[in-house]
Rosetta silent file (secondary structure, phi, psi, omega in degrees, C-alpha in Angstrom):
SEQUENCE: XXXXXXXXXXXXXXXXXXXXXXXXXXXXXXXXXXXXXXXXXXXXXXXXXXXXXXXXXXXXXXXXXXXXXXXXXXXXXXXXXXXXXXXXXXXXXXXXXXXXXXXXXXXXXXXXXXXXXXXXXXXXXXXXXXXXXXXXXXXXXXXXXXXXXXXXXXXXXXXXXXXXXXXXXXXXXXXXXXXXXXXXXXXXXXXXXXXXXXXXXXXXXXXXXXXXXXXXXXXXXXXXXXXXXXXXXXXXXXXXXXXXXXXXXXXXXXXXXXXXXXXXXXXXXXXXXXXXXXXXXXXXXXXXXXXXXX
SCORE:     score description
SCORE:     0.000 S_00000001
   1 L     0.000  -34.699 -163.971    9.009    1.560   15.310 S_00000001
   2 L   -88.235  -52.720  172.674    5.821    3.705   15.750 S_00000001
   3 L    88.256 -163.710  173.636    7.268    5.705   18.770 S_00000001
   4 L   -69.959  -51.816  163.202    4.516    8.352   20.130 S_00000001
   5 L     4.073  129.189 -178.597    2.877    8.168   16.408 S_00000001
   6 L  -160.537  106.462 -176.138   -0.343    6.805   16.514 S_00000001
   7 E  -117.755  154.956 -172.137   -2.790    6.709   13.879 S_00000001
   8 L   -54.770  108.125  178.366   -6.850    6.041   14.281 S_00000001
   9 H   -48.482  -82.744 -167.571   -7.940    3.055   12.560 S_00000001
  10 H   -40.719  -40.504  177.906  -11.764    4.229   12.707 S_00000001
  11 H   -63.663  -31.360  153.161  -10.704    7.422   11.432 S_00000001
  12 H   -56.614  -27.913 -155.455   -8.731    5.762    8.361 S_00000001
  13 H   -92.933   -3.995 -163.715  -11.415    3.506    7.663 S_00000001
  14 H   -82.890  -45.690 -161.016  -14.019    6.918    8.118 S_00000001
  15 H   -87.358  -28.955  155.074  -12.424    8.955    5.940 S_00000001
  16 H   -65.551   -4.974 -175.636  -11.682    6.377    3.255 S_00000001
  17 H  -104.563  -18.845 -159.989  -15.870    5.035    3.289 S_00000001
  18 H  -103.160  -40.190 -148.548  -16.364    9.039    2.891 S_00000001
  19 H   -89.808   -2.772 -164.694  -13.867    9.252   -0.118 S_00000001
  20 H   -79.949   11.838  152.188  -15.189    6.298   -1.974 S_00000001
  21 H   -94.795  -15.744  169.986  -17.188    8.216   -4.747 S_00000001
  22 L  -119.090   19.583 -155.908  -14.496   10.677   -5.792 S_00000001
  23 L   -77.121  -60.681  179.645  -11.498    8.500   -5.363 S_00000001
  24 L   -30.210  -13.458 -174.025  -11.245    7.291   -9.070 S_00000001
  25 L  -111.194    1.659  166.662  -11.110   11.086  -10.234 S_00000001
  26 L  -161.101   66.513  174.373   -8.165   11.693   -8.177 S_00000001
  27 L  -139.469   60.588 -171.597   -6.045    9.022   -7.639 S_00000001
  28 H   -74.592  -22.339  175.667   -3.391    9.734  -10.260 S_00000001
  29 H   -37.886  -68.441 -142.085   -0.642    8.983   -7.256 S_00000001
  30 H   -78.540  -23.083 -166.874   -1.770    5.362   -6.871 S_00000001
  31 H   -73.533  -19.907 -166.162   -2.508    4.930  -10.965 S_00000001
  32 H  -112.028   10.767  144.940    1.317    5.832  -11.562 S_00000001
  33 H   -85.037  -54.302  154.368    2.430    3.740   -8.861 S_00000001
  34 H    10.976  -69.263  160.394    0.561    1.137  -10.160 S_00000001
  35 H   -63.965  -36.404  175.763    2.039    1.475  -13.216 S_00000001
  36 H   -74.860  -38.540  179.137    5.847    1.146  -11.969 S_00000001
  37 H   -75.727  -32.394  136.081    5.270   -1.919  -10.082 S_00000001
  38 H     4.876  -65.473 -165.188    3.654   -3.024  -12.807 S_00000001
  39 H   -86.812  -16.921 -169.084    6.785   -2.398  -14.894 S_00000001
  40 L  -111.321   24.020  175.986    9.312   -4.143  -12.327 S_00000001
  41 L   -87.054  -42.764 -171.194    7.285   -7.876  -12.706 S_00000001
  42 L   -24.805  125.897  169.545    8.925   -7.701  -16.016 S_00000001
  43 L    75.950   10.980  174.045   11.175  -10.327  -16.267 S_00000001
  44 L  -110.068  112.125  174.305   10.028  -12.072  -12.923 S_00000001
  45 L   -76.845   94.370 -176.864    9.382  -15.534  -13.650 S_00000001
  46 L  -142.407  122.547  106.786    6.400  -15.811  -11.331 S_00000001
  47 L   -48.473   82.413 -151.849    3.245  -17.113  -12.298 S_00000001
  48 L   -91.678  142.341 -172.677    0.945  -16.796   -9.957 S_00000001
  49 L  -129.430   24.712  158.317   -2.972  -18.841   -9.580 S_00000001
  50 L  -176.604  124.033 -166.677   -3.967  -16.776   -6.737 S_00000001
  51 E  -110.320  139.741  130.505   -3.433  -13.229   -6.197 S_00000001
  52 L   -90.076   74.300 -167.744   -4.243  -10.833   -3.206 S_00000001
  53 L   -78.569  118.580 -156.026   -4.285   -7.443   -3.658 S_00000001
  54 E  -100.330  136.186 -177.434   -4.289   -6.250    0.264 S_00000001
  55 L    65.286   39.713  175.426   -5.796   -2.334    0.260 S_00000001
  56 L   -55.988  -18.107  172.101   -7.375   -2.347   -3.258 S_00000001
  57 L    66.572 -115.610 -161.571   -9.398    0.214   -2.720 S_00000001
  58 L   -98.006   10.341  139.145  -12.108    0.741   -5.513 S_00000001
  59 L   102.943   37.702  158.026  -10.106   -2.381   -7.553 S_00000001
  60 H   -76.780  -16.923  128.796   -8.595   -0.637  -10.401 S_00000001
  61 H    -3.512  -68.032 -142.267   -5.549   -2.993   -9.340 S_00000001
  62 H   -68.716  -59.389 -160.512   -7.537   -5.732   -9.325 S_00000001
  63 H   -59.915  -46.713  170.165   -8.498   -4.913  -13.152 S_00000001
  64 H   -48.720  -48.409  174.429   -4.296   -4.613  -13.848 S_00000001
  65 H   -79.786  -23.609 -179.093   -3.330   -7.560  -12.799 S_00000001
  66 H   -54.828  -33.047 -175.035   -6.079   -9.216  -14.576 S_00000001
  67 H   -82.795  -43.143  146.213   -4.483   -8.315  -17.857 S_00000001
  68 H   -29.926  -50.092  177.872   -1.234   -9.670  -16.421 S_00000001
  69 L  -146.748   68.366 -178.820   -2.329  -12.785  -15.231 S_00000001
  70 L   -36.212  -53.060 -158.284   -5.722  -13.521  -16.861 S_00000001
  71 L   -60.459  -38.175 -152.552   -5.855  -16.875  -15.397 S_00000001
  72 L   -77.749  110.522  165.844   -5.171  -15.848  -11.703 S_00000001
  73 L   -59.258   67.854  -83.250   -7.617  -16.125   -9.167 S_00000001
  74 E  -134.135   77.856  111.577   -8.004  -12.413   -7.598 S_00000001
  75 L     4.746   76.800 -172.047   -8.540  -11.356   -4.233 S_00000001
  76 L  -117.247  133.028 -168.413   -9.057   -7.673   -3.161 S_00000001
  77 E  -101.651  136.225  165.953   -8.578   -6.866    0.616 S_00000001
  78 L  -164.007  144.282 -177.917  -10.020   -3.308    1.988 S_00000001
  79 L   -78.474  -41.844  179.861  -10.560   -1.933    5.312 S_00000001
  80 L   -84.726   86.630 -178.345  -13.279    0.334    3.718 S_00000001
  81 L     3.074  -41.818 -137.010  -16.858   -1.419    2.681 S_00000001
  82 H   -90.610  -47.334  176.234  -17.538    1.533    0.990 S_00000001
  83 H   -40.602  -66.560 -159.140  -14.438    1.220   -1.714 S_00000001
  84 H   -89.704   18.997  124.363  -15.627   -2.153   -2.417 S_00000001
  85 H   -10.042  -52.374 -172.835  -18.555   -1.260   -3.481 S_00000001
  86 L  -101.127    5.902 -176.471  -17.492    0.517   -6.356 S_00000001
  87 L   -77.932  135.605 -172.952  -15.051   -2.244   -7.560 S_00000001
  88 L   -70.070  129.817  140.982  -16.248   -2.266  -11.319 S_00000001
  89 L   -70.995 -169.406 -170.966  -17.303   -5.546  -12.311 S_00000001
  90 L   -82.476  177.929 -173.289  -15.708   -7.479  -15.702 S_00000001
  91 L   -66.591  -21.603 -137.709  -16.542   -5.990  -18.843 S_00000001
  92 L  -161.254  132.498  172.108  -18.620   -8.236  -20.572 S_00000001
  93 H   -41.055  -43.054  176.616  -21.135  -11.172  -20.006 S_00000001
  94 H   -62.939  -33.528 -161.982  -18.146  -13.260  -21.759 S_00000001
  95 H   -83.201  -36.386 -162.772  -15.764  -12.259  -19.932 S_00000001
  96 H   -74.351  -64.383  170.688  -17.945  -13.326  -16.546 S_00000001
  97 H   -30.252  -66.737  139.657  -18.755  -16.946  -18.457 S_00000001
  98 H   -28.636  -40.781  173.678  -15.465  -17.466  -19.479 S_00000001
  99 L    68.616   16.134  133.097  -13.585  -15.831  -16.323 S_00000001
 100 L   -44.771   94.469 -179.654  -11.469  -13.862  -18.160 S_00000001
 101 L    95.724  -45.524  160.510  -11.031  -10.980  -15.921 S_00000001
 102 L   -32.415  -40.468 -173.213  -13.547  -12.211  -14.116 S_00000001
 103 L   -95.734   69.647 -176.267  -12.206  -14.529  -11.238 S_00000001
 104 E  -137.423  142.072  155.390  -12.186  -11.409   -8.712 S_00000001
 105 L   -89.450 -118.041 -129.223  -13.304  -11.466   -4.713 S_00000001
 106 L    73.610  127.782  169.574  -13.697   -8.402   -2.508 S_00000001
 107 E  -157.473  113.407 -160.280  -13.320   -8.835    1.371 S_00000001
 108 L   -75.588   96.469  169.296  -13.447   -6.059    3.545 S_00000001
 109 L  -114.134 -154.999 -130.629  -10.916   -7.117    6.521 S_00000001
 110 L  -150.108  129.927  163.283   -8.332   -5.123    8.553 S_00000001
 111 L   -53.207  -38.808 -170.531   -4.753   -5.770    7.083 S_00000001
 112 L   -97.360   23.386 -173.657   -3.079   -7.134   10.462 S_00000001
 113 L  -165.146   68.769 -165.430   -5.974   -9.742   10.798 S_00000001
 114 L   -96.978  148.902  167.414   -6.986  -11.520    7.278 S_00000001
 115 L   -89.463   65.417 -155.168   -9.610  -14.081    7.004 S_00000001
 116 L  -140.950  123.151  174.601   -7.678  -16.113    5.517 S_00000001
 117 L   -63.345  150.326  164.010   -6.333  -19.640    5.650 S_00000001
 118 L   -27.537  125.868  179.134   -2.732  -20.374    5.975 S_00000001
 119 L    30.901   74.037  156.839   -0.574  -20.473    2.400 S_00000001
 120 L  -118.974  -46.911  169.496   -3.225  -19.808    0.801 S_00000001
 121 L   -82.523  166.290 -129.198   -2.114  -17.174   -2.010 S_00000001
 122 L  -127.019  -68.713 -153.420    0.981  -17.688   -4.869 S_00000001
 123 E  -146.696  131.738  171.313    1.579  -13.725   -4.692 S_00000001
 124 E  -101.458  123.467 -177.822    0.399  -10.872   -2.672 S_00000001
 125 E  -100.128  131.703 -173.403    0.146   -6.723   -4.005 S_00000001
 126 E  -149.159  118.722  163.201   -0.088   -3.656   -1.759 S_00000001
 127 L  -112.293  127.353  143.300   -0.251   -0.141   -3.600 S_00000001
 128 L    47.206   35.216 -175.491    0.108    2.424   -1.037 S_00000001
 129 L  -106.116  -38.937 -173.678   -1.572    0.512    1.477 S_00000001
 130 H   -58.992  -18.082 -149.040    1.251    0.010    4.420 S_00000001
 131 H   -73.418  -27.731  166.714    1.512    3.613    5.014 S_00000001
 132 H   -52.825  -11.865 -168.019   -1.747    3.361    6.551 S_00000001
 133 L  -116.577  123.722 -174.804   -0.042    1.745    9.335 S_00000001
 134 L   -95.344    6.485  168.674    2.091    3.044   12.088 S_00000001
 135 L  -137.722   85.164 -162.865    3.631   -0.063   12.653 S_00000001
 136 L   -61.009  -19.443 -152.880    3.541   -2.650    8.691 S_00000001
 137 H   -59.793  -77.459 -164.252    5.339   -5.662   11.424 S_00000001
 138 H   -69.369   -2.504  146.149    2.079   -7.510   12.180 S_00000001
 139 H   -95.680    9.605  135.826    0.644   -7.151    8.621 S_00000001
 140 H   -26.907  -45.016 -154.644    4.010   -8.495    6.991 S_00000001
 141 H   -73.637  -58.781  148.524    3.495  -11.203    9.653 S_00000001
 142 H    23.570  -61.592  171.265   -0.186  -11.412    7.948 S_00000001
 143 H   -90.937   -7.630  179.475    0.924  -11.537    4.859 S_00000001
 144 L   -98.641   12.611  155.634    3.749  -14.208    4.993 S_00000001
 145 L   -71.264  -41.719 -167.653    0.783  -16.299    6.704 S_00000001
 146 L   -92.640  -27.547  178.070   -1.243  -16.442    4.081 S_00000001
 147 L   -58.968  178.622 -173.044    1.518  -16.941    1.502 S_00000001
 148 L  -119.494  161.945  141.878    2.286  -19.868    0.239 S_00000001
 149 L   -40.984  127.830 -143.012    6.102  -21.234   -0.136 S_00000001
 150 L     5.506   54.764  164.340    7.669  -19.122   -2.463 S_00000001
 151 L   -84.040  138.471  173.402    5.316  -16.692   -3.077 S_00000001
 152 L   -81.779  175.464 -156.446    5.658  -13.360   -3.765 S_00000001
 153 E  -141.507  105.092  172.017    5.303  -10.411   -1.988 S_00000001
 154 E  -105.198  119.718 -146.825    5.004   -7.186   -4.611 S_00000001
 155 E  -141.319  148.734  163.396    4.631   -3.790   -2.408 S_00000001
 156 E  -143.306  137.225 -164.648    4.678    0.125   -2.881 S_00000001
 157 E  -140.403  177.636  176.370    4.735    2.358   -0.105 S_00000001
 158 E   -97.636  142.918  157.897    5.149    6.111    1.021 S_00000001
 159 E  -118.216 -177.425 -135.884    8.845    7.359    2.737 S_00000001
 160 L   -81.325   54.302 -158.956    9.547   10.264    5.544 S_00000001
 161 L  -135.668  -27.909 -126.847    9.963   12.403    2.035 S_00000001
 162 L   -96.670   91.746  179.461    6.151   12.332    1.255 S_00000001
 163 L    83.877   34.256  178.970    4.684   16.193    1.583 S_00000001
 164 H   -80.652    4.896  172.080    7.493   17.540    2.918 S_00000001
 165 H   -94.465  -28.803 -174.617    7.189   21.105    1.685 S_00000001
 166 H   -79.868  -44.361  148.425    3.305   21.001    3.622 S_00000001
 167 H    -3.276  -89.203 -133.507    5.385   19.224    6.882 S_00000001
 168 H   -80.243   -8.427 -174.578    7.843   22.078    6.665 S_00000001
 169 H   -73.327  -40.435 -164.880    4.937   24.653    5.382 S_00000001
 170 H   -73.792  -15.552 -122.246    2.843   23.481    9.236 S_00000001
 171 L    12.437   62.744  171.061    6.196   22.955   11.121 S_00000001
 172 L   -82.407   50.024  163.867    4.793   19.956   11.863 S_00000001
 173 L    -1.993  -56.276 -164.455    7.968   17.506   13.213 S_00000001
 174 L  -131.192   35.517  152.577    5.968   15.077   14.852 S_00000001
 175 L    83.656   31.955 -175.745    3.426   14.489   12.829 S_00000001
 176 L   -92.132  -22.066 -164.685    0.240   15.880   14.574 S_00000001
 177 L  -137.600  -51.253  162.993   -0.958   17.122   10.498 S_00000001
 178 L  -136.558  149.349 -159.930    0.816   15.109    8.266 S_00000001
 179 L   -48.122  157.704  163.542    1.648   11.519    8.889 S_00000001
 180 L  -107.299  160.130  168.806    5.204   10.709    9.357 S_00000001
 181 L  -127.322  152.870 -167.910    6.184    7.600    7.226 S_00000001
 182 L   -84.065  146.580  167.447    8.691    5.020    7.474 S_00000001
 183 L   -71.226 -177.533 -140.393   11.563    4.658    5.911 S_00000001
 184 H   -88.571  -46.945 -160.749   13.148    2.192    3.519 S_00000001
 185 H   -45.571  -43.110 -165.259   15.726    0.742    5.963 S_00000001
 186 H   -89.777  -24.492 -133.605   13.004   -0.151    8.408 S_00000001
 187 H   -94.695  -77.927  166.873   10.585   -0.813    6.009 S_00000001
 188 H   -26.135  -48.643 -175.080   13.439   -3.852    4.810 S_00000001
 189 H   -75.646  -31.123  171.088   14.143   -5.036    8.559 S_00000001
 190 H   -62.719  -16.629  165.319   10.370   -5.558    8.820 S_00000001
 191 H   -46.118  -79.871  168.648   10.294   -7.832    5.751 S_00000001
 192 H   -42.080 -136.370 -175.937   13.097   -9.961    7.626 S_00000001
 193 H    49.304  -71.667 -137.200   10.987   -9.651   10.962 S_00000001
 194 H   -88.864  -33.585  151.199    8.172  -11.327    9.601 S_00000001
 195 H   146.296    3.135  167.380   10.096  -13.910    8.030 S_00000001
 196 E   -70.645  160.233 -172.279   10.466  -13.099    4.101 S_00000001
 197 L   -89.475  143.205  171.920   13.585  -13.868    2.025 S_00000001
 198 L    65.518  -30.971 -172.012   15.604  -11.438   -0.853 S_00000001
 199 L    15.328  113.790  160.033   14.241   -8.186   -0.168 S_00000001
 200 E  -131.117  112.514 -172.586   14.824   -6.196   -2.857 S_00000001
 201 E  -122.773  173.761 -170.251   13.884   -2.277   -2.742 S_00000001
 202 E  -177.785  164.873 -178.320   14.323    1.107   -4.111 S_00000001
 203 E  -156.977  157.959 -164.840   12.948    4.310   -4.007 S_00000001
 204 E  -128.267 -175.439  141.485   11.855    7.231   -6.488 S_00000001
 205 E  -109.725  172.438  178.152   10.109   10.592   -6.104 S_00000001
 206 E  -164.153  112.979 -172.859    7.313   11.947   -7.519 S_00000001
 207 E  -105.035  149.038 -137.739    6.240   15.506   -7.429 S_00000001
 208 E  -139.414  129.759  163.361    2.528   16.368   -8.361 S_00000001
 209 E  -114.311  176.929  174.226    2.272   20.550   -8.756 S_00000001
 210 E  -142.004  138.089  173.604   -0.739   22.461   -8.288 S_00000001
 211 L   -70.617   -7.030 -176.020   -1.850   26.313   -9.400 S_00000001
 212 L  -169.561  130.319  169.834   -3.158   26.826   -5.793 S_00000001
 213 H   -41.328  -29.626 -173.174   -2.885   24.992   -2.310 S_00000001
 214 H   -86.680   -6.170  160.027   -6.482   24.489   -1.755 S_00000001
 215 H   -68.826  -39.173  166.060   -6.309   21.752   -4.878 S_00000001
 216 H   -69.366  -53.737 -178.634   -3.862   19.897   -3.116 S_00000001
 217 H   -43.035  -65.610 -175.181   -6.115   20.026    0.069 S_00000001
 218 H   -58.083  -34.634  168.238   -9.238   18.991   -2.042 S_00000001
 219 H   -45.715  -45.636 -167.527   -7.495   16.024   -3.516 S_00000001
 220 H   -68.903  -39.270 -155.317   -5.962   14.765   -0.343 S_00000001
 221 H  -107.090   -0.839  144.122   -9.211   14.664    1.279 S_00000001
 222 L   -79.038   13.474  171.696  -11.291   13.210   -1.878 S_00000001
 223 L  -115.638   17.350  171.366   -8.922   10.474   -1.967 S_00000001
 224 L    53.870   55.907  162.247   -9.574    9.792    1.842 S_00000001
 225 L  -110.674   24.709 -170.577   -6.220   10.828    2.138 S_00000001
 226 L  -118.143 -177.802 -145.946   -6.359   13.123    5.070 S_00000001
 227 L   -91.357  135.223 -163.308   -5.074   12.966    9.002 S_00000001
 228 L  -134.711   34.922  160.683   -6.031   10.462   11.072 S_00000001
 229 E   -75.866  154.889  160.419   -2.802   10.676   13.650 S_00000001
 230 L   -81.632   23.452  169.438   -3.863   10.547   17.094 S_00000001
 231 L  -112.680    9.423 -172.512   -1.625   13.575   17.774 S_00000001
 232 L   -87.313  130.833 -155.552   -3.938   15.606   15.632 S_00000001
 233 L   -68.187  147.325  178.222   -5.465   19.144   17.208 S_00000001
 234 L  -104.929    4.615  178.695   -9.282   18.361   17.751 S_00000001
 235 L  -132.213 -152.980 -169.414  -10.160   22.075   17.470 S_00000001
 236 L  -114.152  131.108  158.130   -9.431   24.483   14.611 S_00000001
 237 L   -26.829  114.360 -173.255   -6.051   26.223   13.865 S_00000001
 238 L   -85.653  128.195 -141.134   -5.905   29.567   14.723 S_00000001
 239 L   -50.279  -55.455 -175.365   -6.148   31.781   11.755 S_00000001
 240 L   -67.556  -22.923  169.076   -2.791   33.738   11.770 S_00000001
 241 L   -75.388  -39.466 -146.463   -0.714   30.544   12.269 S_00000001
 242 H   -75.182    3.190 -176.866   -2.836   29.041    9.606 S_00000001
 243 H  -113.534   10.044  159.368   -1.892   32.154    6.750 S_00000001
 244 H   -75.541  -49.239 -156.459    1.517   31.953    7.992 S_00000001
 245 H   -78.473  -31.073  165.331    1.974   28.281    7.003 S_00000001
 246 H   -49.106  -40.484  168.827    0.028   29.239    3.743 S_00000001
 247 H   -70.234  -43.174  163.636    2.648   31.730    3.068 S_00000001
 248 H   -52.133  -39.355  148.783    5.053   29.982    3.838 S_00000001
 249 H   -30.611  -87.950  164.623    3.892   26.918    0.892 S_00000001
 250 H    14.799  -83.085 -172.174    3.736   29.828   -1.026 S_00000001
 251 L   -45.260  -17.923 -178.269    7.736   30.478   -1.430 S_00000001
 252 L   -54.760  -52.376  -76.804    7.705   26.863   -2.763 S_00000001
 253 L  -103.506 -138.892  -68.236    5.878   27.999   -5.613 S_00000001
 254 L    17.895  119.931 -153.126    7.853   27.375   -9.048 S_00000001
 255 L    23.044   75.974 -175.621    7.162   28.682  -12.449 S_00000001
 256 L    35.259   51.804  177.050    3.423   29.255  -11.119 S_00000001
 257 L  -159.356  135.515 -179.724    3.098   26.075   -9.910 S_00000001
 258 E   -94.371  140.086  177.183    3.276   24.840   -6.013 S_00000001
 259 E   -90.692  146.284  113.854    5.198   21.116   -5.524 S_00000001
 260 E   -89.126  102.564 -177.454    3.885   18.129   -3.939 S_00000001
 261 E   -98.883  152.730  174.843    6.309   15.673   -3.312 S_00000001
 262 E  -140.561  132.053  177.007    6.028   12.125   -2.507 S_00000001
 263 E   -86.578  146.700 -162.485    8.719    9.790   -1.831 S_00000001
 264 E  -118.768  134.558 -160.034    7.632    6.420   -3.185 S_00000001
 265 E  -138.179  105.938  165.361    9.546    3.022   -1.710 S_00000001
 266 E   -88.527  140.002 -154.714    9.100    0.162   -3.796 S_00000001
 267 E   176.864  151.969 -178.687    9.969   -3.836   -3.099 S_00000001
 268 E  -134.977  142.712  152.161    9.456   -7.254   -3.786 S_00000001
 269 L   -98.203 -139.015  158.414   10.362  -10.226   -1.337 S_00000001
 270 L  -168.361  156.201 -176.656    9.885  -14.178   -1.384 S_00000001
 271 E  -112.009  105.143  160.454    8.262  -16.496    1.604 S_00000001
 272 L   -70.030 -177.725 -165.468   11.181  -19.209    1.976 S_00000001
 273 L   -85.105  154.905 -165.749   10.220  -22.730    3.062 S_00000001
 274 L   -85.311  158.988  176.660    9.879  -22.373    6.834 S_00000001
 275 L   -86.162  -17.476  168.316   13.282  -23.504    8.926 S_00000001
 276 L  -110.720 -175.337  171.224   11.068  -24.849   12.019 S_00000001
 277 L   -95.676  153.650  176.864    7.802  -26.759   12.952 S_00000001
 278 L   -49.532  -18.876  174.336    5.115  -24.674   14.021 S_00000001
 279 L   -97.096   14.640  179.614    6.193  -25.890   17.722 S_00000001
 280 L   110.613  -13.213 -155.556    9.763  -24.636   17.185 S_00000001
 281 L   -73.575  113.013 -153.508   11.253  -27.461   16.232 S_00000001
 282 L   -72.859  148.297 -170.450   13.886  -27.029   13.397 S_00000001
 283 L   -96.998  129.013 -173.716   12.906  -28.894   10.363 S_00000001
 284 L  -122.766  140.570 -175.541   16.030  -31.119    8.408 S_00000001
 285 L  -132.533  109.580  170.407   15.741  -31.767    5.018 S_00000001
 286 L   -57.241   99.529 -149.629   17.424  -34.852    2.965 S_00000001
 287 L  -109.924   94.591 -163.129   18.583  -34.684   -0.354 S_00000001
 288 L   -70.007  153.568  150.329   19.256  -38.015   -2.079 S_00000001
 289 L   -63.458  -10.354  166.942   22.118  -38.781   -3.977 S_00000001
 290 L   -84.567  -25.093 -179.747   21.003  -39.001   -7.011 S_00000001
 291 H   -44.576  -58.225 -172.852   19.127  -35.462   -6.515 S_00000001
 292 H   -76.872   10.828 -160.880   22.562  -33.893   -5.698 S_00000001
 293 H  -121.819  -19.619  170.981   24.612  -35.801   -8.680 S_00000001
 294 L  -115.598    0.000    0.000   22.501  -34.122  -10.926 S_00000001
């Protein structure tokens, strides 16, 4: 799935540990995905008594679900130390006595390698976190480790849509300046891969404007959102390509305002009961007659 694409771990985890003091002031992307997955639990009878939110970042997540599922024992995953640092404790001495709001972790691991026993959480959350990844297959398989039987999987991700006027500003194709991202389609067979159930996805846009290109640049890189492919030039751009691609943005421009777009790919799954034994062996399951008579 990844192809020549290759992106730096240390360099994600560098530039996100760098970004962890401004994120909160510019992370309106992640607050208004946030809010739509938010908006699609409606009407999902899922209770959950242990949550993981995998890539929480500085854990205003964390804080979201809390109001959702007061109760819920809360989990925040991050590759960068430095994020969870800054996760806000609860508000109030009461709230930590009580554990309203309260009943939150932080554990800085690596997505495709959690320290974490087997079915251990009811329902796992990822904002904008696979995208980090040039291949999500081994942490799907990660997370339907850790899940429990029928747990949920709640997910938001970026698709190949995501900054396509700065792509097409760079000619960048293959992703040496800005990431390429996967699409929905694949994004779905990797679900199945790893061994979840239902898939159910969709996808929206969302364009962000700006009064001047270097606003988008400073945002991207206080939100430790900037490139860490391993096709990425190690020396500097030379100046006449780089006020060509500027011009080129430029033409974008609409009613004195420059687009950012981002394609946004949203999904939920389920962890069926497994069909083998861990040594292959398919598992048969008996159903009494009275079970099936009623």
């Amino acid at each position: 799935m990844a192809g020549d694409f290759h992106l730096d771990d240390r360099s994600v985890r560098r530039h996100f540990n760098r970004a962890a003091a401004s994120y909160d002031g510019v992370d309106i992307l992640a607050r208004s995905v946030a809010q739509q997955m938010d908006e699609r639990l409606e009407g999902i009878l899922h209770q959950p008594a242990t949550i993981l939110d995998l890539g929480c970042g500085t854990g205003r997540d964390l804080h979201r679900l809390a109001e959702r599922y007061p109760k819920a024992l809360r989990v925040g995953v991050d590759i960068a130390p430095a994020m969870l640092r800054r996760v806000a404790p609860p508000a109030s001495g009461l709230q930590r006595l009580f554990g309203r709001r309260g009943r939150a972790q932080v554990v800085a691991a690596d997505a495709r390698a959690l320290p974490f026993a087997a079915n251990r959480f009811d329902m796992l959350w990822s904002n904008l976190m696979l995208n980090w990844l040039d291949d999500p297959a081994p942490a799907l398989a990660e997370m339907a480790r850790v899940m429990k039987v029928d747990g949920m999987l709640m997910f938001a991700t970026l698709g190949p849509d995501t900054l396509r006027e700065l792509r097409d500003a760079l000619d960048d194709p293959h992703g040496a300046r800005v990431h390429r991202f996967i699409d929905m389609h694949d994004i779905g067979d990797a679900l199945v891969g790893a061994g979840f159930s239902n898939p159910v996805m969709d996808m929206d846009h969302l364009t962000l404007t700006y009064a001047e290109l270097d606003t988008l640049f400073a945002d991207l890189r206080q939100s430790g959102s900037t490139n860490a492919s391993g096709l990425r030039h190690r020396g500097l751009s030379g100046k006449h390509g780089w006020l060509r691609a500027r011009a080129r943005y430029e033409a974008c421009r609409t009613n004195g305002r420059l687009p950012a777009t981002f394609e946004i790919v949203y999904g939920h799954a389920w962890k069926p009961a497994p069909r083998t034994t861990a040594d292959g062996h398919a598992i048969i399951r008996f159903q009494s007659r009275a079970d099936s008579a009623r």
